[in-house]
C-alpha positions as CSV (number, residue, x, y, z in Angstrom):
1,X,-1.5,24.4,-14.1
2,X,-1.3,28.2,-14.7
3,X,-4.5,28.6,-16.4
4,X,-6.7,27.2,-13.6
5,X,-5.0,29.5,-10.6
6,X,-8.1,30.9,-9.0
7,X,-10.3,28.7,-10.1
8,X,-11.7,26.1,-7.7
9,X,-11.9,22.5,-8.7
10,X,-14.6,21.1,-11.0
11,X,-17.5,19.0,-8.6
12,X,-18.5,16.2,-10.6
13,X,-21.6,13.7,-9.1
14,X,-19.6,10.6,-11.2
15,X,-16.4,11.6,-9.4
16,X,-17.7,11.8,-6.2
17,X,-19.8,8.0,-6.6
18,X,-16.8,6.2,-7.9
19,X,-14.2,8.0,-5.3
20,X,-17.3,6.9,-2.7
21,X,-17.9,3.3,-4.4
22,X,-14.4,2.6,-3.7
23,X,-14.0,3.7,-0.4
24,X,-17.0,1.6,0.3
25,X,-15.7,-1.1,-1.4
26,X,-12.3,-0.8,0.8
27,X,-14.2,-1.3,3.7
28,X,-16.2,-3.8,2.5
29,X,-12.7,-5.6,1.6
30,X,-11.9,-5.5,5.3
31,X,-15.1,-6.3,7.1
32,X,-14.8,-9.7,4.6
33,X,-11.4,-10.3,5.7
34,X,-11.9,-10.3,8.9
35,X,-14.5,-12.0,9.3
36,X,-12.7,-14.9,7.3
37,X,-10.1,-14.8,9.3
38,X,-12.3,-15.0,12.7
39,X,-13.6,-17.9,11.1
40,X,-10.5,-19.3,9.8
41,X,-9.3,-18.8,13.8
42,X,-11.5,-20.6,15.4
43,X,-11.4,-23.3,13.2
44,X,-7.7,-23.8,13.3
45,X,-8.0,-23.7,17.3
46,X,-10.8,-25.7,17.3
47,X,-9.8,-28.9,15.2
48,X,-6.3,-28.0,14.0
49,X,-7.5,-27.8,11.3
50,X,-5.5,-25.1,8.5
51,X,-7.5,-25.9,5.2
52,X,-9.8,-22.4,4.6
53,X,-12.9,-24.5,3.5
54,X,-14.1,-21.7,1.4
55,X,-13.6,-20.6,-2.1
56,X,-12.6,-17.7,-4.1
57,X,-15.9,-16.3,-4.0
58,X,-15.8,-13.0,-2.7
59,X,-11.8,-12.5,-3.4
60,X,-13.0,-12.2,-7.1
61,X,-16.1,-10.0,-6.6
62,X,-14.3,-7.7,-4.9
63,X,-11.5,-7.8,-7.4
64,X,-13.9,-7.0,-10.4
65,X,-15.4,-4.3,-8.2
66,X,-12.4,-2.2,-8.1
67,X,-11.6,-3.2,-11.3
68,X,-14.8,-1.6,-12.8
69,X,-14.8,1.5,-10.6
70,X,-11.4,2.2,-11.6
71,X,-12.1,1.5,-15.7
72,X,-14.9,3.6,-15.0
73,X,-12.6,6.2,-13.5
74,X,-10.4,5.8,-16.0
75,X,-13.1,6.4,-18.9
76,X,-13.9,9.5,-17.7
77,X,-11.0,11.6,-16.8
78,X,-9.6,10.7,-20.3
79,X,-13.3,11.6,-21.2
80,X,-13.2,15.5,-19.3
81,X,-9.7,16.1,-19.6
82,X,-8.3,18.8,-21.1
């Protein structure tokens, strides 16, 4: 770390959109969740009912998501590091 002291840290747009992208896709995570669950809620208190009635769907979008933000990350610190 000693030859960087005084020098600020590198801004990089790709960081920036890929540290964005997955914040976005955090939230995204949650709205999703919650909204399932709302839905999931009601239906239970509705009919009794405990069977989700939906699929996989958006558990695996979200999962490839992070997974190709963080690849991506991945690529390119091993790409810019020293």
């Amino acid at each position: 770390m000693a030859p960087h002291i005084g020098k600020g840290a590198g801004y990089s747009v790709f960081s920036f959109l890929a540290g964005a992208g997955l914040i976005f896709i955090g939230a995204l995570m949650a709205l999703v969740a919650t909204v399932r669950y709302a839905h999931f809620a009601w239906r239970y208190h509705q009919t009794g009912d405990t069977e989700p009635g939906y699929g996989l769907g958006s558990a695996i979008f979200f999962t490839a998501g992070v997974f190709l933000a963080g690849a991506l990350i991945s690529g390119y610190l091993m790409l810019v590091a020293p």
